[in-house]
N, C-alpha and C positions, 0 to 999 in steps of 0.2 A: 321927391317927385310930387308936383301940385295933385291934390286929391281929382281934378277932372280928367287928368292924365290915366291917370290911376283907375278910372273907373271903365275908361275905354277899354282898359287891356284885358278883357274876358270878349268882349266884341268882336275885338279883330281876331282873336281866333275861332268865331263863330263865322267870319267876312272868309278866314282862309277855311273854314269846311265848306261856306258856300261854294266860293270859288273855286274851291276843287270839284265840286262837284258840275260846275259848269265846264269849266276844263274836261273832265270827263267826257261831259258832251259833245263836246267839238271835237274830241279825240274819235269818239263813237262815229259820228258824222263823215269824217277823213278814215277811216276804216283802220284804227291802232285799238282796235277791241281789249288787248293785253293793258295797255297802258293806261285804255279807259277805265280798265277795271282797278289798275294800280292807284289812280288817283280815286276811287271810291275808295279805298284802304286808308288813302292820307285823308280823305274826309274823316275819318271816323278817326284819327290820331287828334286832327282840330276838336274834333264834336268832344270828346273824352279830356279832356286838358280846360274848355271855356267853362262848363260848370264848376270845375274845383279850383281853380284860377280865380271866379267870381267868387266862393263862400271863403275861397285863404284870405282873400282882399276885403273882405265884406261889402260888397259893391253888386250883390246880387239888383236885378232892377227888371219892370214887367218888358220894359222893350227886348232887354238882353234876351225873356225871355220866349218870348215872341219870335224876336230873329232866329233865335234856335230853332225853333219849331219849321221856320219858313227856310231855313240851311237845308234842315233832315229831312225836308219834302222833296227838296231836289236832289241832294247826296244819295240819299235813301233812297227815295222811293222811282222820281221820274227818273234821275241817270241810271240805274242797274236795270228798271224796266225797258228802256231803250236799245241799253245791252242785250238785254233777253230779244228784245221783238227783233234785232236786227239780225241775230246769230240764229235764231229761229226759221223753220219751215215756211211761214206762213199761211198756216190753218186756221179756220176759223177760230180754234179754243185757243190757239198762240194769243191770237188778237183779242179775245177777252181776258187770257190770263195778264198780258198785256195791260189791258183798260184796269183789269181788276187791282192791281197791285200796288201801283199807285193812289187808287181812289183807298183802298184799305188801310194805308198808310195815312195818309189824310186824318180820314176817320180815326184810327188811333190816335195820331195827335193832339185833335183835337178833344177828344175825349180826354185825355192825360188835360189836357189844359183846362176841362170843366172842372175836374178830380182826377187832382195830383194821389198819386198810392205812397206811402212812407213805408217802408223796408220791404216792397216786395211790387213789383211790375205786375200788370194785368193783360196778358195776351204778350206774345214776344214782343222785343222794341223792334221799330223800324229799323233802327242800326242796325242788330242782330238779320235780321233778314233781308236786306240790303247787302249784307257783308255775304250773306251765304250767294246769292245771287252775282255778285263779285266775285266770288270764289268759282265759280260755274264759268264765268265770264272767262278767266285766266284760262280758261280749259278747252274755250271756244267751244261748250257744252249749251244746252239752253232746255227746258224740258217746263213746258207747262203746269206740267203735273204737281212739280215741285213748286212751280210760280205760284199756282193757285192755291194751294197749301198753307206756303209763306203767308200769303195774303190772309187765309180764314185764320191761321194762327195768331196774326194780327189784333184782331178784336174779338177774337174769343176770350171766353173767361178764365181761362187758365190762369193760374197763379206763379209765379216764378219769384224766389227771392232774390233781389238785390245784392249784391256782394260789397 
C-alpha cells in the first residue's frame, strides 16, 4: 500500500466519527432521539480506533490531530447537547446547561491541545461525557443537573488515569 495511502487511514475514521456525529443530528432534527443517541455510541467506536490506528501506522500528523479535536466537538459535545435541549423541558437552566456544555467541551479541547497530559486526562474527556449524555439520550431522559455537571467536570482539575 503506497505510504500516502496509508497515512489517510486514521483520517477516515476520524471523517466517520464526524459524520456520525452529523448523522446524529439529522436523526435529532427528524425526532429518532434513540438512534441519535446510537450513532453518538458509533462516534466514539471511530474516535477510539483513529488514534491507535495512527501511532500502529506511524502516521501520527497535526492535521489528524486537529480533525479529531474538531470530530469530538461535534460527536461530543454539539450532537448530545442537542439531544439534551430537545428531550428537555425547556427552562431557562435546560437552555444554559445546553449553551454550557458544549462550550465546556470546546474549552477542554482546546486546552488538551495547549497541553497534551501523558498517562493521566485532566478533567473527564468529552467522550466520556458525551457518551454519558447519550446514555440519558437512549432513555429519552434529559436533566440539567447532570448536563451542567458533565460540563464543570470537563475542565476541572481532576485527575483521571488513562488506561
Amino acid at each position: 500500500m503506497p505510504l500516502q495511502v496509508v497515512k489517510t487511514v486514521p483520517n477516515w475514521f476520524t471523517i466517520g466519527n464526524l459524520l456520525s456525529g452529523i448523522f446524529s443530528i439529522t436523526l435529532i432534527m427528524n425526532g429518532f432521539f434513540r438512534l441519535a443517541a446510537v450513532f453518538i455510541f458509533l462516534s466514539a467506536f471511530f474516535d477510539l480506533f483513529d488514534g491507535r490506528i495512527a501511532r500502529k501506522l506511524k502516521v501520527n500528523s497535526e492535521i489528524g490531530v486537529e480533525l479529531d479535536s474538531l470530530a469530538d466537538i461535534v460527536s461530543f459535545g454539539v450532537a448530545p447537547a442537542i439531544l439534551f435541549h430537545t428531550l428537555s423541558d425547556g427552562s431557562w437552566i435546560s437552555s444554559v446547561a445546553f449553551m454550557f456544555f458544549p462550550a465546556m467541551g470546546a474549552l477542554r479541547l482546546a486546552r488538551f491541545s495547549v497541553k497534551p497530559t501523558v498517562g493521566y486526562f485532566c478533567g473527564i474527556p468529552i467522550t466520556l461525557a458525551g457518551l454519558i449524555m447519550a446514555g440519558m439520550g437512549l432513555f429519552l431522559y434529559s436533566n440539567p443537573y447532570i448536563t451542567l455537571l458533565l460540563a464543570g467536570l470537563m475542565v476541572s482539575p481532576i485527575r483521571i488515569k488513562k488506561f
